[in-house]
ZAMARGU-4260 file (C-alpha; in steps of 0.2 Angstrom, whole numbers, plus 5000, padded with zeros to 4 digits):
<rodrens>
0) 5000/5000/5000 | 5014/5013/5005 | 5022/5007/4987 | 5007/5013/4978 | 5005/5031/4987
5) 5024/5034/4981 | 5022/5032/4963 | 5013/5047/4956 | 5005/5047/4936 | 5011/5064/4928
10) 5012/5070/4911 | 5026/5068/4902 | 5026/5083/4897 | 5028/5092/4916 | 5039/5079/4921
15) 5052/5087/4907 | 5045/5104/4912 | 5050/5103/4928 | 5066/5093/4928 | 5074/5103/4915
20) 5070/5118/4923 | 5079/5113/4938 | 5093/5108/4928 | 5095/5124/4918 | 5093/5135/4935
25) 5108/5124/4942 | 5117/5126/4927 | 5114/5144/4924 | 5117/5146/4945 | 5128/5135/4948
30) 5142/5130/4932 | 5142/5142/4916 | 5141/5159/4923 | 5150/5170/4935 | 5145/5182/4949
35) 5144/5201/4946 | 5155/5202/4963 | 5169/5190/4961 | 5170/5187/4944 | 5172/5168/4944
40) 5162/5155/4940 | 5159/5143/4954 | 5173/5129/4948 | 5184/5143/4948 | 5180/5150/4964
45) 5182/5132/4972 | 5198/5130/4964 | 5207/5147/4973 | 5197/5143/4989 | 5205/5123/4992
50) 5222/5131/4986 | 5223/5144/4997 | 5215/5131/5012 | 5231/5120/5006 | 5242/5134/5007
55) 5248/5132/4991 | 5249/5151/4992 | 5263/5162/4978 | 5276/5162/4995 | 5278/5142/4995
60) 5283/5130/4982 | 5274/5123/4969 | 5265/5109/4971 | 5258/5095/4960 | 5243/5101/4950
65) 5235/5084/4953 | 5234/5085/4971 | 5226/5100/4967 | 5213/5094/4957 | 5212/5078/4968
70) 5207/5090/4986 | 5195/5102/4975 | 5186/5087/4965 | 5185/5078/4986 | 5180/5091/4993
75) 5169/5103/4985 | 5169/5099/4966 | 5161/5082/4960 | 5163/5084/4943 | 5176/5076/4935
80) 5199/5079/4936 | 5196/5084/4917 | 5186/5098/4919 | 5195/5105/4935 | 5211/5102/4927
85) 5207/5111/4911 | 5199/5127/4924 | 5215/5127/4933 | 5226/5129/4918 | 5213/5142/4910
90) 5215/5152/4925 | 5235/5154/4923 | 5235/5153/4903 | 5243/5173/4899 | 5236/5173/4884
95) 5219/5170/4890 | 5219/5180/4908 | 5224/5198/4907 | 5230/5196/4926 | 5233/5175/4930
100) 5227/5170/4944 | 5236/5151/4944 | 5256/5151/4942 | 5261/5135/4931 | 5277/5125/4932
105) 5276/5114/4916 | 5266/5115/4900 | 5251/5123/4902 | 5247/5124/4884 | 5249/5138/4869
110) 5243/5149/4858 | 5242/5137/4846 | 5229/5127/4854 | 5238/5115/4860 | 5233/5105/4874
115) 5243/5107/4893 | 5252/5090/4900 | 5243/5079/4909 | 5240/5084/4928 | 5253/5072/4934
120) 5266/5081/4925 | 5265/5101/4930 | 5266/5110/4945 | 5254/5125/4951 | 5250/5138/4964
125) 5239/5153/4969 | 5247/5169/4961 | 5252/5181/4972 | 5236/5194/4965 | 5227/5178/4971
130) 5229/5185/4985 | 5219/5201/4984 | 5204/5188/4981 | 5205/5178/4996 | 5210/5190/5008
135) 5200/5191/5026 | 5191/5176/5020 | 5196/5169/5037 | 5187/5186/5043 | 5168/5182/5040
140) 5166/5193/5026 | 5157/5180/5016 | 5144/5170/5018 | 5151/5151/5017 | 5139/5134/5012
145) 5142/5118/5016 | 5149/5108/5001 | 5138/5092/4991 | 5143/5079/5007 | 5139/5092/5021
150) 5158/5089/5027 | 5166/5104/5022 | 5161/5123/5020 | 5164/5133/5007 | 5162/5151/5002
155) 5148/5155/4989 | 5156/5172/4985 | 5175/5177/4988 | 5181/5194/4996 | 5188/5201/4981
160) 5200/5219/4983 | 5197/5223/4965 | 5180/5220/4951 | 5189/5204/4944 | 5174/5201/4933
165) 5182/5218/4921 | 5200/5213/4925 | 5202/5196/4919 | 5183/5193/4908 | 5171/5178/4907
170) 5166/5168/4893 | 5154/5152/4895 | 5136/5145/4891 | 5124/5139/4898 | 5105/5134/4896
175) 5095/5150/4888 | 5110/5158/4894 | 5128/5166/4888 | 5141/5176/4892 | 5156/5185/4885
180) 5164/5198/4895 | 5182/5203/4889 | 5196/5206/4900 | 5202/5225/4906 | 5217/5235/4913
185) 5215/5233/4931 | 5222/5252/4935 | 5207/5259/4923 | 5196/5249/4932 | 5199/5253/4947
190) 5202/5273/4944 | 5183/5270/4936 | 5178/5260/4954 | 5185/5272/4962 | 5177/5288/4952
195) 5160/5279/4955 | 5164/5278/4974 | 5165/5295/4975 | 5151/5300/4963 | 5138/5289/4962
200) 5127/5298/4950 | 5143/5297/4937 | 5136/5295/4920 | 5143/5281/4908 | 5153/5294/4897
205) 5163/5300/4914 | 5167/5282/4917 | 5175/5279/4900 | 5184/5293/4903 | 5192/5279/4913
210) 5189/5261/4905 | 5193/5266/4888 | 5191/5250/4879 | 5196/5232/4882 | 5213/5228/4886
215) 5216/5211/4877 | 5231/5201/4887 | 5236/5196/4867 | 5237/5214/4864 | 5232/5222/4847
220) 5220/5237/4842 | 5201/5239/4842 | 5194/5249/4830 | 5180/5264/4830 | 5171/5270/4847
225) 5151/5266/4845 | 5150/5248/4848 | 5161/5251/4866 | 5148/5264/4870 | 5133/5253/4868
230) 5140/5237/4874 | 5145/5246/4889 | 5129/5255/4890 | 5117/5238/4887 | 5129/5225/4891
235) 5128/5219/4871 | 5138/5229/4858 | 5151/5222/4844 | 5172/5228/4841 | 5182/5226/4827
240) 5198/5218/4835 | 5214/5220/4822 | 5233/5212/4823 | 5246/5227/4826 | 5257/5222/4812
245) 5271/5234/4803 | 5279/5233/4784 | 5298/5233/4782 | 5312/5232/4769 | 5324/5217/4769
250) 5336/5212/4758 | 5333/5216/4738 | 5320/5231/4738 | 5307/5220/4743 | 5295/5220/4760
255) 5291/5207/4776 | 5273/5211/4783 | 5277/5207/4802 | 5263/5206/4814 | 5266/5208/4832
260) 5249/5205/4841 | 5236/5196/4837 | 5217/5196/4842 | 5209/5189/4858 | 5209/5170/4856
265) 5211/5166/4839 | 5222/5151/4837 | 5240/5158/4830 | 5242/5141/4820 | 5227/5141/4810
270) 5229/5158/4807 | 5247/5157/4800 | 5239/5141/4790 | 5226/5150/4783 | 5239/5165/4777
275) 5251/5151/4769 | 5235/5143/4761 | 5232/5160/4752 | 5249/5159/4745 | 5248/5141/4743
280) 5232/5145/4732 | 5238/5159/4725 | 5220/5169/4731 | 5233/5183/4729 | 5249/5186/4719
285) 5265/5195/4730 | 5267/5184/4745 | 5286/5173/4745 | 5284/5165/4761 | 5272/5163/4779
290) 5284/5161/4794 | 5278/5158/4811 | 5296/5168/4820 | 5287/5167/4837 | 5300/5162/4851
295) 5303/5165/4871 | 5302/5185/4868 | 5286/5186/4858 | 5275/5184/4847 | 5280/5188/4827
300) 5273/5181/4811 | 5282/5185/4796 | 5275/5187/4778 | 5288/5190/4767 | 5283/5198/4750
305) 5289/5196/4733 | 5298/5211/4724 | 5288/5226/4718 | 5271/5220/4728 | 5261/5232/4737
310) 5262/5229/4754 | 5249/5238/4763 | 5233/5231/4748 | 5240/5213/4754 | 5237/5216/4771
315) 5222/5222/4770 | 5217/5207/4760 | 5222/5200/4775 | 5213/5207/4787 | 5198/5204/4777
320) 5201/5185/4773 | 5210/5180/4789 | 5208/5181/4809 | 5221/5194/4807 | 5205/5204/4807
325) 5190/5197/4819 | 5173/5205/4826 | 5172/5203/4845 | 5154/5201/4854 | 5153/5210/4870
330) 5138/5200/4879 | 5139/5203/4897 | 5129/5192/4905 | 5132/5189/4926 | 5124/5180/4940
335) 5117/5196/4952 | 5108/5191/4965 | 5106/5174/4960 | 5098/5181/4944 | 5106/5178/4928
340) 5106/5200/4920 | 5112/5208/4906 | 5123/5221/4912 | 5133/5236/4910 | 5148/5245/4913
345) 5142/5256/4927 | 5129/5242/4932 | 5146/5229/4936 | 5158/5244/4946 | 5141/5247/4956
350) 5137/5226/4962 | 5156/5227/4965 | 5157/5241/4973 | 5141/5235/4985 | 5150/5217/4987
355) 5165/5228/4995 | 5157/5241/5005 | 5148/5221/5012 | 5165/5212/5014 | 5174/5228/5024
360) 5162/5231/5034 | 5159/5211/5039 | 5178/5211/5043 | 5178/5226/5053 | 5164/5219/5063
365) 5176/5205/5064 | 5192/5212/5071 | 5179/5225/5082 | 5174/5207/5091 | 5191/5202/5093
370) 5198/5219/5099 | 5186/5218/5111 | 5188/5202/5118 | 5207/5205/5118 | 5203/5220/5128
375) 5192/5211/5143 | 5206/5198/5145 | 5218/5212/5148 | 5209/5220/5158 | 5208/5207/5169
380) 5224/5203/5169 | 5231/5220/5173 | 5218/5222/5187 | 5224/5205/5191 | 5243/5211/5194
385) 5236/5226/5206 | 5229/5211/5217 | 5242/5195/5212 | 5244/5190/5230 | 5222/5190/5234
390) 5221/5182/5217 | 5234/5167/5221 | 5226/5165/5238 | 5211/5162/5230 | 5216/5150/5216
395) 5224/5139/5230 | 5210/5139/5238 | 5200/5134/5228 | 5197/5114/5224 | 5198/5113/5205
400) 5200/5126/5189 | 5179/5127/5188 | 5177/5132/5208 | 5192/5144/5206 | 5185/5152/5191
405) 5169/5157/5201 | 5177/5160/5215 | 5187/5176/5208 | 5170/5180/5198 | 5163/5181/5213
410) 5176/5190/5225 | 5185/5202/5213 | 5171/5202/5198 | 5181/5196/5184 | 5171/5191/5170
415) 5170/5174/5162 | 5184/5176/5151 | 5194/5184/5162 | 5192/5170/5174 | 5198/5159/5161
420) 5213/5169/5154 | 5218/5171/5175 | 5217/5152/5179 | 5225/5147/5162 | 5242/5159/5165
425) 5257/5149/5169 | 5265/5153/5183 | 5281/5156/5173 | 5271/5171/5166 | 5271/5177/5182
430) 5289/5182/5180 | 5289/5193/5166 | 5272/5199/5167 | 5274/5218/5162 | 5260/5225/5169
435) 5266/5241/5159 | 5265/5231/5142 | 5248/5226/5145 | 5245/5243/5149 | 5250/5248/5129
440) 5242/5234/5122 | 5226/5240/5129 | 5229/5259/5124 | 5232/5251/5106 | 5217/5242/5107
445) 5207/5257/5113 | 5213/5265/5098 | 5207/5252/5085 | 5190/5249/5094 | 5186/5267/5090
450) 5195/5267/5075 | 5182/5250/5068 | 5169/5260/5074 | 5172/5276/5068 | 5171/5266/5052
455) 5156/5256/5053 | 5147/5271/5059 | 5154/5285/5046 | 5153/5281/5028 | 5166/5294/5021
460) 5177/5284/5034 | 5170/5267/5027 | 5175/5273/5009 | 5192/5280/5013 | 5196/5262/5018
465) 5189/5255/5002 | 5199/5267/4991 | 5217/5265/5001 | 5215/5245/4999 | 5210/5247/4978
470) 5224/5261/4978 | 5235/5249/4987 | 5230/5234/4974 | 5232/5247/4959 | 5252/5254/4965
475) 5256/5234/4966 | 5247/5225/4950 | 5245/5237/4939 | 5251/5235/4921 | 5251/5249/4907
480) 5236/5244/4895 | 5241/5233/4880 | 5228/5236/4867 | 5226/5249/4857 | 5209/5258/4855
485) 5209/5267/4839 | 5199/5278/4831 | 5202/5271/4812 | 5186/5262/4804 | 5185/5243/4803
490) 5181/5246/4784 | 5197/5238/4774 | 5199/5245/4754 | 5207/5233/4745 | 5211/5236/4727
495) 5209/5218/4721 | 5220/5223/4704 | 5233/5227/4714 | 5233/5210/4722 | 5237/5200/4704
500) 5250/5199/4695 | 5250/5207/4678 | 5253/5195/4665 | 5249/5187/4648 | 5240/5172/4649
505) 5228/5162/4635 | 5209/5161/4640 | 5199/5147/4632 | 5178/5148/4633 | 5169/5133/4625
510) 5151/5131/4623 | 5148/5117/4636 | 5155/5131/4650 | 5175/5125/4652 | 5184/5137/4657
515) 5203/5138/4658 | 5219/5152/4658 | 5235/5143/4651 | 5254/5151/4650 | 5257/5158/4632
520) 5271/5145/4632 | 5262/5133/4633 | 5249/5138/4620 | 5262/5142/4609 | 5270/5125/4613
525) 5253/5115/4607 | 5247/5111/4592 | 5234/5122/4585 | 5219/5107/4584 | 5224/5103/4601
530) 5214/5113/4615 | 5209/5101/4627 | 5190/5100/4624 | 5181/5087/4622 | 5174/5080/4606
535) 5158/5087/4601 | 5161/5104/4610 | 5165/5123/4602 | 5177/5137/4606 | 5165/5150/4612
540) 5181/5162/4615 | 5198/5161/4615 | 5207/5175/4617 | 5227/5184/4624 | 5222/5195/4638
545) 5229/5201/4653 | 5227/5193/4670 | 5216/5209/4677 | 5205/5208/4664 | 5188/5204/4670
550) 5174/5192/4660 | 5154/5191/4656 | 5151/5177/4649 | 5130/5177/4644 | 5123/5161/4642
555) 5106/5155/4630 | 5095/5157/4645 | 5098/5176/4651 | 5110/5172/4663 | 5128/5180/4667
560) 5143/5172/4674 | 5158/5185/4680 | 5176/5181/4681 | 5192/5189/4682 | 5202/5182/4670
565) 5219/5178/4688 | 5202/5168/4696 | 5202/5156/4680 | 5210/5140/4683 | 5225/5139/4677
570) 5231/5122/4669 | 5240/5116/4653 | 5234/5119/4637 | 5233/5103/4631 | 5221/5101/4649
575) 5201/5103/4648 | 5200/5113/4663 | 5187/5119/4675 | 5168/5114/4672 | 5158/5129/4676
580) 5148/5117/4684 | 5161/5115/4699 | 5155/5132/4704 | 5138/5137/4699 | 5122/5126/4694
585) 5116/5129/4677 | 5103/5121/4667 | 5110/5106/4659 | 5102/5111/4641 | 5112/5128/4646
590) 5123/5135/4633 | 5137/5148/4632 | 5134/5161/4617 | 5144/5175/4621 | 5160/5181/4629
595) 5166/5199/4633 | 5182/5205/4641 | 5183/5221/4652 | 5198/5230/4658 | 5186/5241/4668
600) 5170/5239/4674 | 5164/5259/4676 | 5161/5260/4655 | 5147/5269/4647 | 5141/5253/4637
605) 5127/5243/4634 | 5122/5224/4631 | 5111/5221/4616 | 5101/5205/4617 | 5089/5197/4608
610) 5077/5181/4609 | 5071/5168/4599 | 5051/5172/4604 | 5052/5191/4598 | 5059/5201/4615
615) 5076/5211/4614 | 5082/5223/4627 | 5097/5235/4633 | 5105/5231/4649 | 5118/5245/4653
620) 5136/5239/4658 | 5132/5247/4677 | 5118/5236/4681 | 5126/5219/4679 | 5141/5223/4690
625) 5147/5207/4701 | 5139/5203/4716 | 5148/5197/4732 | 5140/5178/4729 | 5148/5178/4709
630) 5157/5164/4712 | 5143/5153/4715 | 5128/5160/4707 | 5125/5167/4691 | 5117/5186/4689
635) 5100/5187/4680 | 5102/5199/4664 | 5086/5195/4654 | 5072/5186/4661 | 5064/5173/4649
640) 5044/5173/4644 | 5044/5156/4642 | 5051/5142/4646 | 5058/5136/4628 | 5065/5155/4627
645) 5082/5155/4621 | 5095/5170/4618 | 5100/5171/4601 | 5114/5185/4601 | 5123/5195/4613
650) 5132/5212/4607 | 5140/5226/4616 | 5135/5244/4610 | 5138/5263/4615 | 5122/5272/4624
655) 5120/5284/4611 | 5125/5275/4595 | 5117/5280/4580 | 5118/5261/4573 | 5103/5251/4566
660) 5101/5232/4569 | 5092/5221/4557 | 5083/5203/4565 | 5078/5188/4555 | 5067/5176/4559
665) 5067/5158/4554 | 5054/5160/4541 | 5064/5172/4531 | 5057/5189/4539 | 5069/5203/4539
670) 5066/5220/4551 | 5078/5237/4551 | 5075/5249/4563 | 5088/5259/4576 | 5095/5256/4589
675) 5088/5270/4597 | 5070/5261/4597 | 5077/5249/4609 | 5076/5255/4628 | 5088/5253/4640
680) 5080/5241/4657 | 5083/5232/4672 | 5092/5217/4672 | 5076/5207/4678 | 5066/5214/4664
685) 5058/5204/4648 | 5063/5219/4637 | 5051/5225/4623 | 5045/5217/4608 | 5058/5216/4594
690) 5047/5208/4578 | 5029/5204/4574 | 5031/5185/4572 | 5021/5173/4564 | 5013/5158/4572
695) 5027/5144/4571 | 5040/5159/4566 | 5054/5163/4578 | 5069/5176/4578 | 5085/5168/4570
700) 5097/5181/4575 | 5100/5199/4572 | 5115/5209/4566 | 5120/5229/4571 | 5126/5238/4556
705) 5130/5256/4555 | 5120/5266/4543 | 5136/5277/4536 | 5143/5262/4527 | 5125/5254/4522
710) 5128/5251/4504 | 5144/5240/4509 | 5135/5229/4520 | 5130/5212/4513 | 5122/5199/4523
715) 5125/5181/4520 | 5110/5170/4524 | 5113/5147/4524 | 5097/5138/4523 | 5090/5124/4529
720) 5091/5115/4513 | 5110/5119/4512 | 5107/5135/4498 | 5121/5150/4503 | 5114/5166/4497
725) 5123/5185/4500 | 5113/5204/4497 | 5115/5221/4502 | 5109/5224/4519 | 5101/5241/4511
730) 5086/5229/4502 | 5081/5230/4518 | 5071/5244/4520 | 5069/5253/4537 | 5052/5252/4548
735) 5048/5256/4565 | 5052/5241/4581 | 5040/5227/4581 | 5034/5226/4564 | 5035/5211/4552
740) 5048/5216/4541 | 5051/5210/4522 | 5053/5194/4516 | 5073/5191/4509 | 5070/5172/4502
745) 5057/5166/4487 | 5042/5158/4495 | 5039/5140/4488 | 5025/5131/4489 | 5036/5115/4491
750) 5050/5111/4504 | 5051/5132/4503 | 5069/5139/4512 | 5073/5143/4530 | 5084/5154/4537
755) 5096/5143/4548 | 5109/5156/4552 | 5117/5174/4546 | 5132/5183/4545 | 5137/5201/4540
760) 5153/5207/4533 | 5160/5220/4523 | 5173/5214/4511 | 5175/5197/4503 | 5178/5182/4517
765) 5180/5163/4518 | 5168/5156/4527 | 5165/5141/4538 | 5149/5132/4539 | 5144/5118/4553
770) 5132/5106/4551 | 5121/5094/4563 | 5133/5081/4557 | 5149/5091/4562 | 5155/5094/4547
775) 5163/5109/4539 | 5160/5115/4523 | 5171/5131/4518 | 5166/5142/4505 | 5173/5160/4500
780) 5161/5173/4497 | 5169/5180/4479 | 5162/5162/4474 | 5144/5166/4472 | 5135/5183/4466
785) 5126/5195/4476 | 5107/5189/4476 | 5091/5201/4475 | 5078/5200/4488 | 5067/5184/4481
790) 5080/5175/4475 | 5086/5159/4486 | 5104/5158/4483 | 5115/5144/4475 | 5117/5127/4486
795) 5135/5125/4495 | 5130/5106/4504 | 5122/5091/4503 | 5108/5090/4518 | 5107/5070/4514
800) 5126/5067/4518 | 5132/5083/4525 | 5117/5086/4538 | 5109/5103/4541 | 5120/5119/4542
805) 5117/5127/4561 | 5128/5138/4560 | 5140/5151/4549 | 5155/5160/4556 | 5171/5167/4547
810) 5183/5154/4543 | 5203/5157/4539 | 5209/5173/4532 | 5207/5175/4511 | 5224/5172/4502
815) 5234/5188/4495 | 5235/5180/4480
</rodrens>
């Protein structure tokens, strides 16, 4: 029956509730978070208290770091040798503390993130500014707890002499809760405790006037003033932290990039990894070598630069791309009044300064108590001197120590104490009693009684003490500051030109998208079929061209890649390449038609495309600059209408060109009309209607002529059927956008002609026509007649054998012969 009352039915659901909520307030109470007064996180606090209780103190030798661990875990700490260990050698890690409180014989790790020796190896004990936290703790100046077995006490706060939460910083996590809280300089701390001491009603901006910043024990420089101000205001804010570095010359005329300092807790190994990568990848051009130099007097990381590269532009790339450069996260969350807050500045210097007025006043209280009882026992014993011979008689008298005791309490009205203190003085003591030395000693003590409680009754007095004890700590542990606050803007201008090496290279462009940048010795070393692509793809563009030159390449579906020529990879020529592929997904039935290069990117021009369903549109050069996600997505620069739209053609022309552009569809439609009637639009825009197509009928491809040189302008047209056919381009007449045009082939009633592709030229040329079969038929234009506009040309291939042309392009250069 008792069994059954015990076991209670209850929702899943509240049992989670409940347990978890007990477990985040322990965790959030009681592990991840420190107190406003002391700064330290319980584990830590636990640590310093069983240190100091085995005087392993900064005035005795060192003892081993796993008897340590072994009386904290025993005593007060059940939570596993691991995670007191690695506390311990947090807490006397330089690198990590402004001001260590643990001093470490042995390895205790690096900035490289490496691990310390195991416990049984190194050595450790309090450091002497230790001290300053557990001072008076013997004192009752804080409340003490009994530990998890009730066998030991233990204090919940410590009796800090300065606001060790500022000094040295926090960082943890815990349940709905975390805190990062950087360390400061203790003498602008304390001057800032001090200030507040004296003015309470100080306003933020008078104590930065003190606490100018962070003061990083790794050094370096934060940069701008509004993200302090509002972290130290709400307790939340974010700093740009930078490496101090310096450029010099070595040997040659060339330059090392040196860094000095390095931001709070980034990893010194990765870093200097990440910068060799960049070289190693050659993400940049102008870096020699990356040499990790740091020895027993400091940190230094060299970059050593090649001859004639810009220093400065490289290490600002740097600092963009690397932890040279890193944004740090005030979140200053602490445990006040067993309440997990979000606090500030003045907020923390105020719970300190309140935990201090507490601890002094508790201690005075303390030594008033003891003053005072010291002061009744000599008392006693000096009256007891005036009257040693009545006090003797008595005491022999008496039967035993309890009767004599009451017997002088009763004759000569000593009081308990000084019973005891009378009855307990060895005769020996009788000798050398100095009646006139007791008389001093009680004179002193006079004085300190009414010096503690002048103190405890007269707050100017009870902050005079405060002051003189942090001004005390101040003269003895304070340190000149060690990171820079500067002024300068975290925004890094990098001229990314500056960054490559200018050189020659070969760029290949093939339909299927590979991409590739090859030495010109090498190019010049292959033989002129062999490019590296595979069988059934085409050169799109090849081309000699600087390594700062950048790329669009357009594709049939209205997209744009971009792509500085030095990002291309670079391989053999002989090589295929890079798949585009690799980087950005495309359409598998996607296609690259056009390819421009650009030295600059500010031009005045404009894109011309056309599509197959009758839209064509202008997209300025401006609009289509690259984004900061080119390398892995491809920029919209004509939307499609539907979803077999293709783009035909690509050209590049000048915003106020007088030129005319002539589009024919597949049906054999010609329409002329200037550019001018073509509007310039967004790059997400459908354009406007080019020609008035028939049902079935769809644009071809366009060409641009300029209307000054009309009459010398033919326009060579391949069928489907495999008829070539050349005509002046000025049978065409011109008409306004959008209309049907003029037909420029005979309509036959059987098998009539198509247009299949177009070219336009100016003087006589040999031409190269590919077919679905990939085949090439060459033809030279001084070969066949110009043609009228109903006439259908003269036939240059077999369809039957030689497949269907799909496309005409200019082939080798005509003979001078």
């Amino acid at each position: 029956m008792a069994t059954k009352e015990r076991i209670r039915e209850m929702p899943l659901e509240q049992v989670m509730g409940e347990r978890f909520g007990r477990y985040s307030k322990y965790i959030i109470q009681e592990r991840a978070l420190p107190d406003i007064r002391d700064g330290l996180k319980p584990v830590q606090r636990r640590i310093l208290y069983a240190m100091f209780q085995d005087n392993n103190t900064y005035d005795k030798p060192f003892k081993k770091a796993a008897k340590a661990v072994g009386n904290i875990m025993g005593n007060f700490h059940p939570h596993g040798d691991s995670s007191i260990y690695g506390a311990l050698v947090h807490l006397s890690q330089d690198w990590k503390m402004r001001e260590p409180l643990i001093e470490m014989h042995g390895n205790n790790g690096s900035m490289d993130g490496d691990g310390p020796a195991a416990m049984r190896y190194t050595e450790s004990r309090l450091s002497k500014i230790s001290n300053m936290l557990l001072q008076d703790i013997d004192k009752d100046t804080v409340n003490m707890v009994l530990n998890f077995d009730d066998t030991e006490y233990e204090p919940t706060v410590l009796p800090v002499r300065f606001p060790n939460l500022l000094v040295n910083g926090s960082t943890g996590i815990s349940a709905g809760y975390a805190t990062e809280i950087p360390p400061h300089n203790l003498i602008e701390v304390i001057d800032a405790t001090i200030y507040l001491l004296k003015n309470p009603d100080a306003s933020l901006d008078d104590l930065m006037h003190f606490v100018k910043g962070p003061d990083f024990p790794t050094g370096a420089i934060v940069l701008g003033q509004k993200g302090l101000r509002e972290a130290y205001e709400t307790g939340r804010g974010r700093i740009q932290v930078r490496a101090k570095s310096s450029i010099q010359e070595i040997r040659g005329h060339r330059e090392e990039i040196v860094i000095t300092e390095i931001p709070f807790a980034v990893n010194k190994a990765l870093l200097v990894k990440k910068m060799d990568e960049i070289r190693l990848n050659r993400e940049i051009d102008g870096i020699a070598e990356v040499r990790d130099e740091t020895d027993r007097h400091g940190l230094s990381i060299v970059v050593e630069l090649k001859k004639g590269a810009d220093a400065q532009n490289i290490l600002n790339y740097l600092f963009k791309n690397t932890e040279l450069q890193v944004s740090y996260n005030f979140n200053m969350v602490a445990i006040d009044h067993m309440t997990p807050m979000q606090v500030g500045l003045k907020h923390i210097l105020s719970s300190y300064l309140e935990h201090e007025k507490d601890v002094v006043i508790k201690r005075t209280k303390f030594d008033l108590n003891k003053a005072e009882e010291r002061l009744e026992i000599i008392q006693g014993l000096i009256h007891a001197m005036d009257i040693l011979d009545k006090v003797i008689k008595v005491i022999r008298a008496s039967k035993n120590k309890a009767e004599a005791k009451k017997n002088l309490s009763d004759k000569f009205k000593f009081t308990a104490r000084q019973a005891e203190a009378i009855v307990s003085l060895q005769l020996y003591r009788l000798t050398n009693t100095d009646v006139n030395a007791l008389v001093k000693e009680q004179s002193e003590l006079n004085d300190k009684i009414a010096r503690f409680k002048e103190l405890l009754s007269n707050k100017k007095i009870l902050e005079k003490e405060i002051i003189k004890e942090l001004t005390t700590v101040k003269k003895e542990f304070g340190n000149p500051r060690r990171t820079e606050i500067s002024s300068e803007t975290a925004k890094i201008q990098i001229d990314e030109k500056a960054l490559v090496a200018d050189e020659q290279v070969r760029v290949l462009i093939s339909r299927d998208g590979y991409l590739k940048r090859s030495s010109l010795r090498s190019w010049q070393s292959s033989d002129d079929e062999d490019n590296g692509l595979p069988s059934g793809d085409d050169v799109v563009f090849e081309k000699t061209l600087s390594t700062l030159t950048n790329l669009y390449l357009f594709t049939d579906r209205g997209n744009v890649i971009y792509r500085p020529v030095n990002e291309l990879v670079e391989t053999k020529w002989k090589e295929t390449g890079q798949h585009l592929s690799q980087e950005i997904g495309l359409s598998g039935d996607e296609n690259i038609i056009s390819v421009f290069d650009f030295d600059q990117l500010n031009q005045k021009l404009n894109f011309l495309m056309a599509t197959n369903d009758g839209y064509i549109k202008q997209l300025e050069l401006s609009n289509l600059q690259p984004t900061r996600t080119y390398r892995s997505r491809a920029i919209t620069a004509m939307k499609m209408k539907k979803t077999d739209s293709r783009i035909v053609r690509v050209d590049l022309v000048k915003p106020d060109s007088n030129n005319e552009i002539i589009l024919f569809t597949h049906k054999a439609y010609a329409v002329r009309y200037e550019l001018t009637e073509i509007p310039a639009s967004g790059a997400k825009s459908f354009g406007v209607k080019s020609v008035n197509l028939k049902d079935d009928d769809y644009v071809v491809s366009y060409v641009v002529i300029n209307p000054d040189y009309l009459d010398l302008i033919r326009i060579g047209i391949i069928t489907q059927r495999g008829a070539f056919k050349q005509f002046k381009a000025e049978l065409v007449n011109k008409v306004s956008r959008a209309k049907r045009g003029v037909l420029v082939l005979r309509e036959l009633k059987t098998k009539p002609h198509r247009i299949a592709a177009i070219i336009s030229y100016g003087q006589e040329h040999n031409l190269l026509i590919t077919t679905t079969s990939k085949r090439h038929i060459k033809l030279s234009t001084k070969d066949y007649p110009l043609g009228d506009r109903y006439s259908n040309g003269s036939f240059v291939l077999d369809t039957t054998s030689d497949g269907q042309p799909v496309n005409i392009k200019f082939g080798e250069p005509l003979s001078d012969k």
